[in-house]
C-alpha positions as CSV (number, residue, x, y, z in Angstrom):
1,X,0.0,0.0,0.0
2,X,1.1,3.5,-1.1
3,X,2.3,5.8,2.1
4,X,4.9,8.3,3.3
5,X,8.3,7.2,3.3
6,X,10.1,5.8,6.1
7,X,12.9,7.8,7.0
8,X,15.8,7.6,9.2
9,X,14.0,8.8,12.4
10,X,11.5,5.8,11.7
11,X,13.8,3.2,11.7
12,X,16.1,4.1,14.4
13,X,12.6,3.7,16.7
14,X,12.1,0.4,15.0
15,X,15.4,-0.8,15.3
16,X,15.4,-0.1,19.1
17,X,12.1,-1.9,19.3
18,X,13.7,-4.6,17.5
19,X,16.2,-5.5,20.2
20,X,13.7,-5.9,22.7
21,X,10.8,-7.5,20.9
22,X,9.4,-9.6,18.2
23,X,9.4,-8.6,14.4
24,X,5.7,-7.8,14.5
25,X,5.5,-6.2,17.6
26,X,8.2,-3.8,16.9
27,X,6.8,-3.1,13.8
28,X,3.2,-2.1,15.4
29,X,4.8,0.2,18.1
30,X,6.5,1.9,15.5
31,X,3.7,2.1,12.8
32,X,5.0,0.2,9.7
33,X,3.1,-2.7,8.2
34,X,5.1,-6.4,8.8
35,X,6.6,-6.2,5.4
36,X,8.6,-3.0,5.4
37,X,9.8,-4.2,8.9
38,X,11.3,-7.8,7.2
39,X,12.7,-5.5,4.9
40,X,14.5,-3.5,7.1
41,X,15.6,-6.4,9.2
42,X,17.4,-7.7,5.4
43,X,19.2,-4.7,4.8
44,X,21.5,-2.8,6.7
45,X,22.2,0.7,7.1
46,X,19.6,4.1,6.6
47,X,17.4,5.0,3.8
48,X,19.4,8.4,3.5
49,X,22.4,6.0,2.7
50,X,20.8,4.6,-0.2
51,X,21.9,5.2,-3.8
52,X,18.6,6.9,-5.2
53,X,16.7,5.0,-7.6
54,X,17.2,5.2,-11.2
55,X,14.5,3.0,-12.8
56,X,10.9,3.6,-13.6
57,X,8.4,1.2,-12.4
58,X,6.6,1.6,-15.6
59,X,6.9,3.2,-18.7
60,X,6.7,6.9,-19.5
61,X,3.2,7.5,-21.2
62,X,4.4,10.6,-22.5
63,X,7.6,9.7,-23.3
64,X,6.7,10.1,-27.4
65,X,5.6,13.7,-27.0
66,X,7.4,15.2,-24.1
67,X,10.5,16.5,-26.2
68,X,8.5,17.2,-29.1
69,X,5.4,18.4,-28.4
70,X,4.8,19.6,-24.9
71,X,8.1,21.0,-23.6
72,X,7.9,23.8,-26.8
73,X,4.4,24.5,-25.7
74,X,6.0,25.0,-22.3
75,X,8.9,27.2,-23.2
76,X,6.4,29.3,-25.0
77,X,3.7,29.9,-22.6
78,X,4.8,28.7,-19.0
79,X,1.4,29.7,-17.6
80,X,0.0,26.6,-19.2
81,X,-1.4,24.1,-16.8
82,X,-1.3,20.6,-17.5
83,X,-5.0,19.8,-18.1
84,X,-4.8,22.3,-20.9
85,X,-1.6,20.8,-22.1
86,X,-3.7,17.1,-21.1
87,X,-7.0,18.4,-23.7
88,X,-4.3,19.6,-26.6
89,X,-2.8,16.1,-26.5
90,X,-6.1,14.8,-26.8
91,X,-7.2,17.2,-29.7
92,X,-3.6,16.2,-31.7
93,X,-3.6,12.6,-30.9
94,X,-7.4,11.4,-29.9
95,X,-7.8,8.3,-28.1
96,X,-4.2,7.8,-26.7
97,X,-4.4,9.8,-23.9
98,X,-6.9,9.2,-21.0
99,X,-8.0,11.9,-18.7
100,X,-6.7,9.2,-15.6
101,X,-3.5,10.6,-16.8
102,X,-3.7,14.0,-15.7
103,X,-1.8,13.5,-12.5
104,X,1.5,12.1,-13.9
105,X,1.4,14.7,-16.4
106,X,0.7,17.4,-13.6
107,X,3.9,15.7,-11.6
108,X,6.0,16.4,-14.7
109,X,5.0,20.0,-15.7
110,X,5.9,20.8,-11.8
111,X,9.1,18.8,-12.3
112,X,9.4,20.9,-15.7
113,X,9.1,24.2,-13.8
114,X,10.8,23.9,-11.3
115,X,14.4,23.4,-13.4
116,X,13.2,25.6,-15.9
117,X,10.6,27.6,-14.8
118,X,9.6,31.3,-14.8
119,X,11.2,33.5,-12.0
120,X,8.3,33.5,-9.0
121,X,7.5,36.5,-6.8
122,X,9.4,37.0,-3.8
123,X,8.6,38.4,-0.6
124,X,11.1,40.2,1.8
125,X,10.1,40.1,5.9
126,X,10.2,43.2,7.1
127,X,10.9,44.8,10.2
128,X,9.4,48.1,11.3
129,X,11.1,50.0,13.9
130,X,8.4,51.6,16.9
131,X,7.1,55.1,15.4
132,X,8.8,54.7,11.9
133,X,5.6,54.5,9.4
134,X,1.9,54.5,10.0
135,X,-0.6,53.6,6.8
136,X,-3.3,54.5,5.4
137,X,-6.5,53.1,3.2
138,X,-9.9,52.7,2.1
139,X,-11.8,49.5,1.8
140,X,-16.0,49.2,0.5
141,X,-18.0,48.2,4.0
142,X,-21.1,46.7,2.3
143,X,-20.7,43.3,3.1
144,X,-21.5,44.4,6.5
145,X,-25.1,45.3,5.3
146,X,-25.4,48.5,7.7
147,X,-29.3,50.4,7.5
148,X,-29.5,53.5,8.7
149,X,-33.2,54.3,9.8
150,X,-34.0,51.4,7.8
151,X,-32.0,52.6,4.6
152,X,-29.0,50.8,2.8
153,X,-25.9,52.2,3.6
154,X,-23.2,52.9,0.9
155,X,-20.4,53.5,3.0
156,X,-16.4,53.1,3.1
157,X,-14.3,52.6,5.9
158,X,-11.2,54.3,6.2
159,X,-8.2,52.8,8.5
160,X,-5.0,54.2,9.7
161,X,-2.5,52.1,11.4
162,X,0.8,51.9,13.1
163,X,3.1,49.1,11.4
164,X,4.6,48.4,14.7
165,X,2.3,48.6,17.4
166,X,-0.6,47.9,15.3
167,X,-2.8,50.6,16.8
168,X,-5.3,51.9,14.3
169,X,-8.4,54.6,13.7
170,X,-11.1,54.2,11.6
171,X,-13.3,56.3,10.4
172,X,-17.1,56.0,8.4
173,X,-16.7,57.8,5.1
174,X,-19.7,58.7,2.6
175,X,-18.8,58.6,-0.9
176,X,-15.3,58.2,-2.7
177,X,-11.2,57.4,-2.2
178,X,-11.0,61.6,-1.8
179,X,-8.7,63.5,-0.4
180,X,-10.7,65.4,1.9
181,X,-11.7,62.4,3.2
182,X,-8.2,60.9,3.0
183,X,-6.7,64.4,5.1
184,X,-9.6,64.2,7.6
185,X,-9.0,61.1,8.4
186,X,-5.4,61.2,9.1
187,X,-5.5,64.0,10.9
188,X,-8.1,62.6,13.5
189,X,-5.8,60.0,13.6
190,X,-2.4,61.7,14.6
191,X,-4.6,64.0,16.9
192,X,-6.0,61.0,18.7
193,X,-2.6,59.0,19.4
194,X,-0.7,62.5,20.4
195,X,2.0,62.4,17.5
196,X,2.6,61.1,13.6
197,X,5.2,58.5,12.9
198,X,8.3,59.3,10.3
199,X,6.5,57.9,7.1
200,X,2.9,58.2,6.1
201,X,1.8,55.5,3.0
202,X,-0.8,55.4,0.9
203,X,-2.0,53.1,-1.8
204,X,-2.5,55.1,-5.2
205,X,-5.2,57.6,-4.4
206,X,-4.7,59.0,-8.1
207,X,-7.0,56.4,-9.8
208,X,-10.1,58.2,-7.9
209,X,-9.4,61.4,-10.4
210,X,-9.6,61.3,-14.0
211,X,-6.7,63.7,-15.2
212,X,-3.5,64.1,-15.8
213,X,-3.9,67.7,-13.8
214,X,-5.7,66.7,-11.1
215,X,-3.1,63.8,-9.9
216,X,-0.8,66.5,-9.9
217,X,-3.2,68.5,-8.0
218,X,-3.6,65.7,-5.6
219,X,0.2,65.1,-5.4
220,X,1.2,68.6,-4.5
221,X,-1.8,68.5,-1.5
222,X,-0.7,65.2,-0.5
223,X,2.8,65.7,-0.3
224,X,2.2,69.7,1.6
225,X,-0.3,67.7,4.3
226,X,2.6,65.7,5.0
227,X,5.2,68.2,4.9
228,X,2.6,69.9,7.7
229,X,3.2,67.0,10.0
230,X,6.8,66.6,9.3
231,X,5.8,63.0,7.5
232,X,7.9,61.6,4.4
233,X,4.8,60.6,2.2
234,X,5.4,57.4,0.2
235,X,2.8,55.9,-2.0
236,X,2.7,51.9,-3.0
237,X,3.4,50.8,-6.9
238,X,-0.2,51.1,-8.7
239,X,-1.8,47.4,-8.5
240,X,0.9,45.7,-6.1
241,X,-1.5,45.7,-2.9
242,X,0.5,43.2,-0.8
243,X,3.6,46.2,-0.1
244,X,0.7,47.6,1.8
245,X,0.2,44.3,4.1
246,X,0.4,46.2,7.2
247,X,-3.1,47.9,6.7
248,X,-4.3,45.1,3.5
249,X,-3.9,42.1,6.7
250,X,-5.8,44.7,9.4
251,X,-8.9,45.6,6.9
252,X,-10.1,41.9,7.0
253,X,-9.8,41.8,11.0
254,X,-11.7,45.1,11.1
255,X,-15.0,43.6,9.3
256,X,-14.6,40.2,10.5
257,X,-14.4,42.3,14.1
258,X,-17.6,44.6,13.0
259,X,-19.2,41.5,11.6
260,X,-19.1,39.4,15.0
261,X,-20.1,42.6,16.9
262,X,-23.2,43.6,14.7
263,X,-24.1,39.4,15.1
264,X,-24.0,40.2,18.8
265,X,-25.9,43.3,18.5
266,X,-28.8,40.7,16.9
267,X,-29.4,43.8,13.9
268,X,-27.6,46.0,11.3
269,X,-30.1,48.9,12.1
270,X,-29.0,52.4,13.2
271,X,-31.0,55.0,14.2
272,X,-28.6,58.0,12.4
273,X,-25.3,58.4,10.6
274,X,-23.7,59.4,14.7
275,X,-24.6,56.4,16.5
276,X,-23.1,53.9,13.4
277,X,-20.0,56.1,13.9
278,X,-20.1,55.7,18.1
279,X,-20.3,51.9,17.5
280,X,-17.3,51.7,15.0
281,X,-15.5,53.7,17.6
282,X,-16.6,51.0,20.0
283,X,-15.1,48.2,17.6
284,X,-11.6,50.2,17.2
285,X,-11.3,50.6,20.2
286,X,-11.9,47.5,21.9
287,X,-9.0,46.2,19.1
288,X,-6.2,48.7,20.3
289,X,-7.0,47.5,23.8
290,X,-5.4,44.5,22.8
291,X,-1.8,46.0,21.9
292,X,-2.1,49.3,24.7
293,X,1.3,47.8,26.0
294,X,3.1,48.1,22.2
295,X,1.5,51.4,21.4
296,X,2.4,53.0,24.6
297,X,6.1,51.9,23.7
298,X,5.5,53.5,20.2
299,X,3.4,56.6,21.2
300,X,7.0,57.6,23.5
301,X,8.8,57.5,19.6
302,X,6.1,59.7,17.8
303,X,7.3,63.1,15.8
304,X,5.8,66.3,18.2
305,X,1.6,67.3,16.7
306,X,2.6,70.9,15.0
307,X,0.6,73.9,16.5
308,X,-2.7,73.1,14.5
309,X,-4.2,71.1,11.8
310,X,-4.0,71.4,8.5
311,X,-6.7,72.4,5.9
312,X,-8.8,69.3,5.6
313,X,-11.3,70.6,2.8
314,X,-11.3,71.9,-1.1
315,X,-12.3,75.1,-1.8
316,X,-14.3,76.0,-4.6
317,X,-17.0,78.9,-5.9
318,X,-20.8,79.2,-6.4
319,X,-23.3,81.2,-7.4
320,X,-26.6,80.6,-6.1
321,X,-29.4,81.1,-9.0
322,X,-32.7,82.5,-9.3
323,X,-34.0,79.4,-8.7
324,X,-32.8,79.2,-4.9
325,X,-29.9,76.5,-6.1
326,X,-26.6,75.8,-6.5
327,X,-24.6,73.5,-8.1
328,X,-20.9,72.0,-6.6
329,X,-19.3,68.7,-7.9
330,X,-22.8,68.1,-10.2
331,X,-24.5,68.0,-7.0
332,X,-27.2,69.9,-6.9
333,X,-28.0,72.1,-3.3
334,X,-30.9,74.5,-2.7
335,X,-30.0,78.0,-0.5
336,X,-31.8,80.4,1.7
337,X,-33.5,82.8,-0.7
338,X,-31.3,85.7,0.9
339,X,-28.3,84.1,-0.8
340,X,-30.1,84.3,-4.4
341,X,-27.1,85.9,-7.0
342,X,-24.2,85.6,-4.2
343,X,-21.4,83.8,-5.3
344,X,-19.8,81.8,-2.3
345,X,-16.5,80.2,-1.3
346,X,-17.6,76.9,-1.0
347,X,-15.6,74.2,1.8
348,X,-16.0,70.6,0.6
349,X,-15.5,68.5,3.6
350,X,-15.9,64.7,3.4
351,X,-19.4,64.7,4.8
352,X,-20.8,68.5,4.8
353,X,-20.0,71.9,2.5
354,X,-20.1,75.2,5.0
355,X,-20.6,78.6,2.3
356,X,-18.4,81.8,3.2
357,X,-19.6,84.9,2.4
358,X,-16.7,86.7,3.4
359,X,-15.0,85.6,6.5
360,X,-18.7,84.8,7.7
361,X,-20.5,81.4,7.2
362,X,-23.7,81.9,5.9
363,X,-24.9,78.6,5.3
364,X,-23.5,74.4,6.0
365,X,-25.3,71.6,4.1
366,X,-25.1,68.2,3.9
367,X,-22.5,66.6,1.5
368,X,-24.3,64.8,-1.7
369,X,-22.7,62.4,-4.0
370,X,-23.4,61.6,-7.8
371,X,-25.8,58.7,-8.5
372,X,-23.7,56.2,-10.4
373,X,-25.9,56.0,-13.4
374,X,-26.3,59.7,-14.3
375,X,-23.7,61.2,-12.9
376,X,-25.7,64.1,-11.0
377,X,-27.1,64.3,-7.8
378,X,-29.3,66.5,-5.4
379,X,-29.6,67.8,-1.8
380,X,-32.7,69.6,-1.8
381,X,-34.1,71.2,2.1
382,X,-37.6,71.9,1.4
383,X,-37.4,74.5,4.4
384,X,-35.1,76.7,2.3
385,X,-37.7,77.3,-0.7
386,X,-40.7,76.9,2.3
387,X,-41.3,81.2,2.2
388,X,-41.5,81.2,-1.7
389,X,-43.8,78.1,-1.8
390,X,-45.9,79.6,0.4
391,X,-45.9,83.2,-1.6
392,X,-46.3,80.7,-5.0
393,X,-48.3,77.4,-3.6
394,X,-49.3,77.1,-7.5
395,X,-45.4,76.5,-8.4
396,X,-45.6,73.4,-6.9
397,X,-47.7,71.0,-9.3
398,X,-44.9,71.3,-11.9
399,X,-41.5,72.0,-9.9
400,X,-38.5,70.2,-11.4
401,X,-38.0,69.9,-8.3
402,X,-40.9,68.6,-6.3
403,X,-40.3,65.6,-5.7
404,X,-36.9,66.2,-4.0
405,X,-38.9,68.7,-1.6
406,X,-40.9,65.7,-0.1
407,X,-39.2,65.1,3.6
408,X,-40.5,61.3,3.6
409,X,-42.1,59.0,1.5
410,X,-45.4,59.8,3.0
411,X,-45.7,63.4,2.0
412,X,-44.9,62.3,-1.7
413,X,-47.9,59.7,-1.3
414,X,-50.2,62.4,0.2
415,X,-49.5,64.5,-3.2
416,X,-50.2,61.8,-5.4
417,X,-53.4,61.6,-3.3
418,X,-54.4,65.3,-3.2
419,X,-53.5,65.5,-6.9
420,X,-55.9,62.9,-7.7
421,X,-59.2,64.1,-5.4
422,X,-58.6,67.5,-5.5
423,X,-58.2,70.9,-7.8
424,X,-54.5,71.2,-8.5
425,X,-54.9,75.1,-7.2
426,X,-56.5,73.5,-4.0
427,X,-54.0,70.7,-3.7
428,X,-50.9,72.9,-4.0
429,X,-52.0,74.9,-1.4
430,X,-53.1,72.2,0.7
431,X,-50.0,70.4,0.4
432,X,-48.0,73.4,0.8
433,X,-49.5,74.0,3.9
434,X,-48.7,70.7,5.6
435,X,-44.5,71.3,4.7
436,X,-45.1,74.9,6.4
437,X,-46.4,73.2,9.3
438,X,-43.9,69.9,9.4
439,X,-40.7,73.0,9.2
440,X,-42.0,75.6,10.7
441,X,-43.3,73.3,13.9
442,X,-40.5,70.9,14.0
443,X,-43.2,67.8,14.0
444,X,-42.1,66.4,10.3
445,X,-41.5,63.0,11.3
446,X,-45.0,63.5,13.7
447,X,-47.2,64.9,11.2
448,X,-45.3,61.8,8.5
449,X,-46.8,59.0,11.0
450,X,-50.3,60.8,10.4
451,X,-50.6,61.6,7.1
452,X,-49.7,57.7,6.9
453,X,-52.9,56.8,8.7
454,X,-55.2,59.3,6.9
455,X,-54.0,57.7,3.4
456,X,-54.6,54.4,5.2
457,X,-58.2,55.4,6.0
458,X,-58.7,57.4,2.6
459,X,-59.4,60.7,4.8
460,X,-58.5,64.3,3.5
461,X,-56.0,66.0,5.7
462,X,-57.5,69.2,8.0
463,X,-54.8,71.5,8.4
464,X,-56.4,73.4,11.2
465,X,-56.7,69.9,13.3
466,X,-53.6,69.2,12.3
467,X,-51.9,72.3,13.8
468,X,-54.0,71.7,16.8
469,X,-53.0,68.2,17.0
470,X,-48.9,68.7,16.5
471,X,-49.1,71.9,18.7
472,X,-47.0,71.6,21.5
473,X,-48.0,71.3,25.1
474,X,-48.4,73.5,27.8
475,X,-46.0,72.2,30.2
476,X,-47.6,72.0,33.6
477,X,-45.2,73.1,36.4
478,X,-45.6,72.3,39.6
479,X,-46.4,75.1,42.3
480,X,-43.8,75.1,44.8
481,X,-44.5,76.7,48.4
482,X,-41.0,77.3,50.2
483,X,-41.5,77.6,54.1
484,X,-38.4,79.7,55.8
485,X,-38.1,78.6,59.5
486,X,-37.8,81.2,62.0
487,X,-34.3,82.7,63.4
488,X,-35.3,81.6,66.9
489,X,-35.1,78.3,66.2
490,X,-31.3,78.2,65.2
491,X,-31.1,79.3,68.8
492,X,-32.5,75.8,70.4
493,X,-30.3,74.1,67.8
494,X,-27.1,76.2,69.4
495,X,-28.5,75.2,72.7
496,X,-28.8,71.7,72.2
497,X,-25.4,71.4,70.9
């Protein structure tokens, strides 16, 4: 029977069994069948003494094409595997070679390419000194399947990490590889551990830009954030992902982490976008917990924080239109009416744009990113077009953009309703009405639950019971009667002491 070879080890054990005990026992304590030990006991000396063996036990069945057919195919295209090279010996000479054959030609092929063989990658171990380089990158987080308020989550995480101590941050990130989000994030970072290490790396954040210009846009930002923090920036060769292992090893930990935690949470739902980001501060953290010894020995090693941050946001102009809109990045944003033929200085952050007018902020919006289909994208606040909606309720039945100033799903059903049972003059104004009273009375996700149940029962929304219904409560305080006790009874207290 076919099994591994008995080597020297094997038959020094049997041999000292051998002495002691018959041929079969010997050979049971030391796990060789009763024939190999009668043929140990008939030759002397190890198996590593023994002149290799220079026969076949059968003939080559590829002896008539190896030299002549295969080994050309071979020095051509070493990639070629040996069932391929197994089905073209099949196609050029059918019927003489069976598919049982595969594994003696797969033995030879690896014999092949070993002696002659393409040069293989190789990996260099290396060693990374306390507070020498710390790394940075993205990875896509949707395998994690995270709903905020019931909604799909398109999120990225980014990770920075210490090649030595391993301590990391990590940070939720809407939208692209960007740079904002790339300087945000390492700045929280080195402001969180108290120092930056010698060498910052990257992966090759140009292939999120489309330009020649723009890469050297990025570069010359890249490389002055660094120079901020006294870092030597250093990027990784454009497809070669494993000279990042550092941070390429800790992004499968990280989910696999997340992934047991949100098991143990028993759901994937979040209330908002800040108590997702509290519990992947929870995750990170309970991680570099597990090295605080190592980072404390690296954090000693760190290169001083300067005196502030630097810039983490892009600054570009706008001009909001007649129309109460702007556009920035082909994202569309609607504006205050006051701001109508202002050009700003728009600050792109990863998550939120704040407009300057001046050295004042007039205005900060939620960030919006480009659907993927048609390239454009929208972040319309119904409560900053609310006072001309209210001067124009007609405008409404035909807005481009009216169905972007629904709040919820269940104001856009209760147009579709109105539109339908009522006059379109009566409906606008009706409808109207109901987004002055879910802004103006801060009940929108109130007034959302009952507009639900009226299109439930079929009812027509009142607006007057309505506002009655949402208004806020008188709150009922107490009355409170405070009794002062008499001086003359400090004096029995004295006494008594």
């Amino acid at each position: 029977m076919a099994g591994k070879r008995i080597g020297d080890h094997q038959v020094g054990i049997y041999k000292k069994h051998r002495a002691k005990l018959g041929q079969e026992v010997a050979a049971a304590k030391t796990g060789i069948s009763v024939r190999s030990a009668r043929r140990l006991d008939a030759i002397e000396g190890l198996p590593s003494q023994r002149p290799a063996r220079a026969w076949r036990t059968r003939s080559d069945p590829f002896e008539a094409v190896w030299q002549s057919d295969i080994v050309p195919l071979l020095d051509a295209t070493p990639a070629l595997t040996a069932t391929t090279l197994l089905e073209e010996m099949q196609r050029r000479y059918p019927g003489q070679y069976d598919v049982a054959l595969l594994r003696t030609l797969q033995r030879r092929v690896r014999t092949w390419s070993a002696s002659y063989g393409k040069e293989r990658e190789v990996y260099f171990a290396q060693a990374h000194p306390p507070g020498r380089l710390g790394l940075s990158d993205f990875t896509h987080a949707a395998v994690l399947q995270v709903t905020i308020a019931g909604a799909m989550l398109l999120h990225l995480l980014y990770q920075f990490a210490l090649a030595y101590s391993g301590w990391r941050y990590v940070e939720v990130v809407l939208g692209g590889e960007s740079f904002m989000a790339l300087s945000s994030g390492v700045q929280n970072a080195a402001w969180m551990m108290g120092g930056v290490p010698e060498e910052h790396r990257t992966d090759s954040l140009a292939a999120a830009f489309n330009n020649k210009s723009e890469q050297e846009l990025l570069t010359r930002r890249y490389e002055a954030l660094c120079s901020h923090y006294g870092m030597r920036p250093s990027r990784n060769n454009l497809g070669v992902s494993h000279e990042n292992g550092s941070i390429e090893a800790r992004q499968g930990t990280l989910k696999r982490t997340m992934e047991q935690a949100l098991l143990l949470r028993g759901h994937r739902d979040f209330a908002d976008l800040d108590a997702y980001r509290v519990f992947v501060a929870e995750v990170f953290g309970r991680l570099n917990a597990r090295i605080a010894s190592k980072f404390n020995e690296e954090r000693a090693l760190l290169i001083a924080l300067p005196a502030r941050r630097s810039s983490d946001y892009e600054e570009v102009d706008a001009r909001v239109t007649k129309y109460g809109t702007m556009t920035v990045r082909k994202v569309l944003y609607s504006a205050p009416s006051r701001l109508v033929g202002h050009r700003l200085k728009v600050r792109i952050f990863s998550d939120k744009l704040e407009c300057w007018l001046g050295n004042v902020c007039v205005l900060e919006l939620r960030r919006g990113q480009p659907d993927p289909v048609s390239g454009r994208g929208k972040v319309v606040d119904y409560r900053h077009l609310l006072p001309a909606l209210k001067r124009k309720p007609g405008a409404l039945a035909r807005s481009v953009l009216r169905d972007d100033l629904f709040p919820r799903t269940e104001y856009l059903q209760m147009w579709v309703h109105l539109k339908d049972a009522l006059p379109e003059a009566q409906a606008c104004r009706l409808m109207v009405g109901l987004l002055d009273l879910a802004g103006n009375e801060g009940c929108e996700a109130a007034l959302a639950q009952r507009l639900a149940v009226l299109l439930v029962s079929g009812e027509m929304p009142d607006l007057d019971e309505l506002r009655q219904e949402m208004a806020p409560r008188q709150a009922q305080c107490p009355t409170v009667t405070v009794v002062l006790p008499s001086l003359a009874s400090y004096d029995c207290l004295l006494e008594a002491a």
